[in-house]
N, C-alpha and C positions, 0 to 999 in steps of 0.2 A: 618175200624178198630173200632173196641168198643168205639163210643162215639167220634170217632178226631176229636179234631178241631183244622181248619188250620189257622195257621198267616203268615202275611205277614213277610216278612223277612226272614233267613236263620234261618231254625229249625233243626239244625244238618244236614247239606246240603239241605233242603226242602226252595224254595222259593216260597209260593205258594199267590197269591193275594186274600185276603179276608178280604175288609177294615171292613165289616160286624162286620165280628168276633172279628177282632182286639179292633172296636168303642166298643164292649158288653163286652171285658174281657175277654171271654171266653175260660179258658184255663185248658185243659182234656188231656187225653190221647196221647202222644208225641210220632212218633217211633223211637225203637231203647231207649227206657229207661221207658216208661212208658205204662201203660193197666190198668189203675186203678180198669176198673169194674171187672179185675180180681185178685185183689190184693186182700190176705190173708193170717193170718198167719198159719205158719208152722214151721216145724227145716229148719235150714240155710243148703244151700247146701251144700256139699261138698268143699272143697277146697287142695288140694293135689296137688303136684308139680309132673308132670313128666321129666325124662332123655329124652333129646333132644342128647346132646353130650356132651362131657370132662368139657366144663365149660361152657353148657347151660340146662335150665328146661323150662317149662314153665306149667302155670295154663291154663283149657278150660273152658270156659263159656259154659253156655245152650245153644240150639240152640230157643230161648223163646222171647218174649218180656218181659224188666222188668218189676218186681211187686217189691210188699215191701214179697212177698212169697219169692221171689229168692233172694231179695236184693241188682237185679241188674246185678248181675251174669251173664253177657250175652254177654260177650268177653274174649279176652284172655288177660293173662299178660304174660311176660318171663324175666326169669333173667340171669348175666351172671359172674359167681363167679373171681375172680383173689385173688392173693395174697393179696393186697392192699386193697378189698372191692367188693361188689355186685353191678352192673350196673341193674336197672331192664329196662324193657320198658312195658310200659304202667299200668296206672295206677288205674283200674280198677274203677268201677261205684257208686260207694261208701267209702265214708271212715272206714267204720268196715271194707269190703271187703280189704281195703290195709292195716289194721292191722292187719286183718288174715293174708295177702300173709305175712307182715313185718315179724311176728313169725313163718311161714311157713320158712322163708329163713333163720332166724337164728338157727331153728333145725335141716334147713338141712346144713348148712357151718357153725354157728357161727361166721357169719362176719356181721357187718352193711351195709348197702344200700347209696354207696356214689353219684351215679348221679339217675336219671330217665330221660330216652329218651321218649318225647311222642313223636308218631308218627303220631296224629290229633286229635284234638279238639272238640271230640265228647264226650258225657256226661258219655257214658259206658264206656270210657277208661280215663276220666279226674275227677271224681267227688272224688277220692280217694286221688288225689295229697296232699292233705294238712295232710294226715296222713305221708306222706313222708316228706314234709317238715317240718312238727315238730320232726321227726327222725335224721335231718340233713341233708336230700340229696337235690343234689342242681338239679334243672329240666330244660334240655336243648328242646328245641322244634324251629319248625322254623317260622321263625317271620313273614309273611304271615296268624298265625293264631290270631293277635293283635285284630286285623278287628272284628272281630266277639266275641273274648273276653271282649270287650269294649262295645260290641253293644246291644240296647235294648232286642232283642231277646234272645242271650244267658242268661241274665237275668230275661226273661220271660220263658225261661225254665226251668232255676233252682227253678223259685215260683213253679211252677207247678209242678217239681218234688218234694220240697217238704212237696205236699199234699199226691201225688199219690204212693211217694216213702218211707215215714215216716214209721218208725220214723228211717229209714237207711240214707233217705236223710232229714234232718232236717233242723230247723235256724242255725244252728251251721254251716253247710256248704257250702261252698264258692269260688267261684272261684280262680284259683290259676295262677300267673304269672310264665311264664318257666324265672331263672335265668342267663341262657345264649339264645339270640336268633340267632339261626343262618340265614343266607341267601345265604348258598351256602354248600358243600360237607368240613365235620367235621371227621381228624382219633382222635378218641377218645381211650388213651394208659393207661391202668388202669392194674396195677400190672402183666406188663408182655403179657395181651393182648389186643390186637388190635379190636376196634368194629371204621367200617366204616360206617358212618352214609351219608347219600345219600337223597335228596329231590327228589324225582318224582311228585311232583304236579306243577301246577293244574290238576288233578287227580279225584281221589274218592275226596277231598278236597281242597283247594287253598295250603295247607300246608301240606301234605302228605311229611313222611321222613319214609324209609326203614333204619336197621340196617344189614353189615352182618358179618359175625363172618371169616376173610379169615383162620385163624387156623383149624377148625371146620366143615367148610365150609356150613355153618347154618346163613340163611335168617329170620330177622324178617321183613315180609311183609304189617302188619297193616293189614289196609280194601283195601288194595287192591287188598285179595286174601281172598276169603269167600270160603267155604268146606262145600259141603253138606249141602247147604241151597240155598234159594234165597239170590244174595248179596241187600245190602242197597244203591240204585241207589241214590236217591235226587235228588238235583242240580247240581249234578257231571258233569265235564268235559267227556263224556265216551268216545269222540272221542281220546282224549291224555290220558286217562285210559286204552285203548286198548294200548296206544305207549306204555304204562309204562310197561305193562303187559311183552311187550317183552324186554325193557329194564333188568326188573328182572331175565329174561333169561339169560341172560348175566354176570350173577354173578356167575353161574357156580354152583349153590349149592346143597349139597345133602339131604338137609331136609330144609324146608320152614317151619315156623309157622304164621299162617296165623290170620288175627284180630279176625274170628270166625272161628270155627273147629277146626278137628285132625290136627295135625303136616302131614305135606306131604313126603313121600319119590322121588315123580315121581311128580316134578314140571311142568316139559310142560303139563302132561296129568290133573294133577288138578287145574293148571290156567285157564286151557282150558274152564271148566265150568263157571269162571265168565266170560271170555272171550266169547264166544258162547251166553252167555244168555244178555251180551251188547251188541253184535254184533246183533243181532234177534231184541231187542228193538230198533235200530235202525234202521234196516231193514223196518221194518213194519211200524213204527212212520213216521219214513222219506219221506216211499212211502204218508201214509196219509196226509202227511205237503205240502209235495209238490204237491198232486191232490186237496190240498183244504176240504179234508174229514173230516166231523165231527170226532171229539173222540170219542162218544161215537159209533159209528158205527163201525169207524177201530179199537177199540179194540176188540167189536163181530166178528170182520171178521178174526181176528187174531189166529193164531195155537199155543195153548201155551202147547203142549200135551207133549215139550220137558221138561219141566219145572214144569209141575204143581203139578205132584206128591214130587216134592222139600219141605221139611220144610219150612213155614212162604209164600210160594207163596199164599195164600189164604189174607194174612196181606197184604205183600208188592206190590204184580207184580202191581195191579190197580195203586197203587201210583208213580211207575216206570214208566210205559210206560207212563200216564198221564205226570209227570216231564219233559218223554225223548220226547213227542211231540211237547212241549213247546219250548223245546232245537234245535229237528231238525226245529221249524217254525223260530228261531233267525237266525240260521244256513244258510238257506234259501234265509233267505233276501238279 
């Protein structure tokens, strides 16, 4: 990537050892929120809400690495209207970015934004929270992501973002505590409808929570389901990322919105691609971990002809299977 550098500790799921870097400061280009040497200005994306169902939308990110060009812009948000008030989930990577969605939602209902579900504690989908909670809403999330909000790291990403991410992500911006933390499966009853809120982590995260709508029959998936792109592997669990996958199945729904991409109509066939492309990383890693094979060999040796023409596989795959050889040599032991 343009300039990364790694530290140790969890970088938005990245645990990568490099006390090097860590002892020098060095802190550039992050993924999944930052690209600095390609950050410039421009007009702010777009931001428009689309019809999911009867009482959901939701906004699409880029399929990009953040800059302060996008602002960030590089996942989804969804919201879910009732009589009583607007549930959103997730809160996108910026705080302008969730005061746009905030005004986006009151031109489209004229209601306020009484809870936010985040679904994990990545910087694209949490760095907006505190425009919500000076709005009033109160932010449930599952407690599993304490760990990490607390931890040197996430505060080493937030400096970093904002250099890289300014003046969208600035000193004003701050980490934000979810108000309710859950540790187990939440029916959340807001003016007549029902949003089931569900933990499947450890996952894509330690704290991955799915939302779905049984009315509706409308999944919000997080990052657990990436569209038409390479997903963002890390440190992820993928061998219980693959269970979760089909857990998700199991909810029966007719549109998924997924943490990056189009909304889905044909859930088994488009989980399938993050599904197939953790299953291949592991595949191959695995075989390498357990012959003893250097990385850099079993990644030349590796077929990634399924995948390469994907959006951002040029960014991520190295960093992926890298993580996931790490993962199958733990595995191993």
């Amino acid at each position: 990537m343009n300039g990364m550098k790694l530290l140790s500790g969890r970088v938005d799921g990245y645990q990568v050892a490099s006390n090097l870097v860590r002892r020098a400061g060095l802190l550039a280009a992050l993924w999944l929120g930052v690209a600095g040497a390609q950050a410039q200005s421009g007009a702010a994306p777009a931001l428009t809400s689309q019809t999911v169902s009867a009482h959901a939308r939701y906004v699409e990110g880029l399929s990009a690495l953040g800059t302060a060009a996008n602002q960030n812009f590089i996942s989804n948000a969804g919201y879910v209207t009732t009589h009583d008030g607007v549930v959103v989930i997730d809160a996108l990577g910026s705080p302008a970015l969730a005061e746009r969605l905030i005004a986006e939602i009151s031109r489209q209902t004229g209601k306020r934004v009484t809870h936010v579900i985040v679904t994990h504690y990545h910087a694209d989908h949490i760095y907006g929270l505190q425009a919500f909670k000076a709005a009033g809403a109160r932010i449930i999330a599952h407690k599993a992501a304490r760990e990490y909000l607390h931890s040197d790291t996430a505060h080493l990403r937030l400096e970093a973002s904002r250099t890289e991410l300014a003046p969208w992500v600035n000193a004003q911006t701050r980490l934000v505590e979810a108000d309710d933390w859950l540790d187990g499966p939440r029916d959340l009853v807001i003016g007549g409808v029902t949003l089931q809120i569900r933990p499947v982590g450890p996952s894509h995260t330690p704290e991955d929570l799915v939302v779905y709508l049984p009315q509706d029959k409308v999944l919000f998936a997080g990052d657990l389901v990436f569209r038409a792109r390479v997903p963002f592997v890390g440190q992820a669990d993928s061998r219980q990322w693959i269970k979760a996958l089909d857990q998700l199945l199991e909810f029966d729904a007719a549109v998924i919105v997924p943490g990056h991409g189009p909304m889905s109509t044909q859930a088994r066939q488009d989980m399938q691609l993050t599904r197939d492309y953790l299953s291949h990383l592991r595949s191959v890693m695995g075989e390498a971990a357990r012959n003893l094979d250097p990385f850099e060999d079993a990644y030349k040796a590796a077929d990634w002809s399924a995948f390469e023409k994907l959006p951002l596989f040029g960014v991520a795959n190295r960093m992926n299977a890298y993580n996931t050889y790490l993962l199958m040599e733990r595995e191993a032991r």
